[in-house]
N, C-alpha and C positions, 0 to 999 in steps of 0.2 A: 532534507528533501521535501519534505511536507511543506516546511514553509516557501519553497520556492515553486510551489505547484499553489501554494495557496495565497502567496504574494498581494494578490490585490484584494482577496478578502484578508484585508489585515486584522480587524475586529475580531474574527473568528479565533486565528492563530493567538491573538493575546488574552482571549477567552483558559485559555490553558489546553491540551490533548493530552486525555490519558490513554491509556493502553484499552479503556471501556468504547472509546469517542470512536462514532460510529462515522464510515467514510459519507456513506449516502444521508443518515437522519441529522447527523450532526455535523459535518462538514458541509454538507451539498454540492458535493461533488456528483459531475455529470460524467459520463463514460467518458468525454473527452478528457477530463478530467483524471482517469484513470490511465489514459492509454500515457497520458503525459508522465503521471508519475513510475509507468510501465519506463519509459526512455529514461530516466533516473535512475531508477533500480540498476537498467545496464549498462549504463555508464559506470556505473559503482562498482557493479559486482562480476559486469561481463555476463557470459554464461552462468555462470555459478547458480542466479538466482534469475527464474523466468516467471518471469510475474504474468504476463499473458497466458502461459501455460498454466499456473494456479488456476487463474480465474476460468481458463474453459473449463476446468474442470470441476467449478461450484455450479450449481442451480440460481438462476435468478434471485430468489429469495434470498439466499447465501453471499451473492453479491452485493445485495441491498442491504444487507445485517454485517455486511465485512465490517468486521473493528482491527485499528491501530494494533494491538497486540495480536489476534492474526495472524496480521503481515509479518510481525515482527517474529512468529511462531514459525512463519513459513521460512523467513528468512533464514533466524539460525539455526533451522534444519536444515536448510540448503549446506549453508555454511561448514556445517558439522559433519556432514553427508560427504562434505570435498577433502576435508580435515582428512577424514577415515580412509580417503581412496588410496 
């Protein structure tokens, strides 16, 4: 998903993303940027995992320091969370 949200910064992408690689300091990713990979997440996962609802629920700062692993935190909580229902 990343890469197709990050498609035309290709340089970046082949720089490597680790689970450290921040969306905002090291991606440079803009909110639109965000809402894009927000429409990936639910194509993928549906409900299950609502990424827009994460983010209201951080602080600006929190947003700007979002990292790949994170998401990936938030995710398979989600994930785990639907497992269990």
């Amino acid at each position: 998903m990343l890469h197709a949200v990050l498609g035309e910064y290709g340089g970046v992408v082949d720089a490597g993303i680790t689970m450290d690689t921040r969306f905002h300091d090291d991606l440079d990713l803009e909110s639109i940027d965000l809402v894009t990979l927000g429409g990936h997440l639910q194509a993928r996962y549906g409900e299950l995992v609502n990424f827009a609802e994460y983010l209201a629920g951080l602080g600006l700062e929190e947003i700007i320091d979002l990292t790949v692993g994170q998401l990936v935190e938030h995710i398979t909580g989600c994930l785990r969370a639907a497992e269990e229902r």
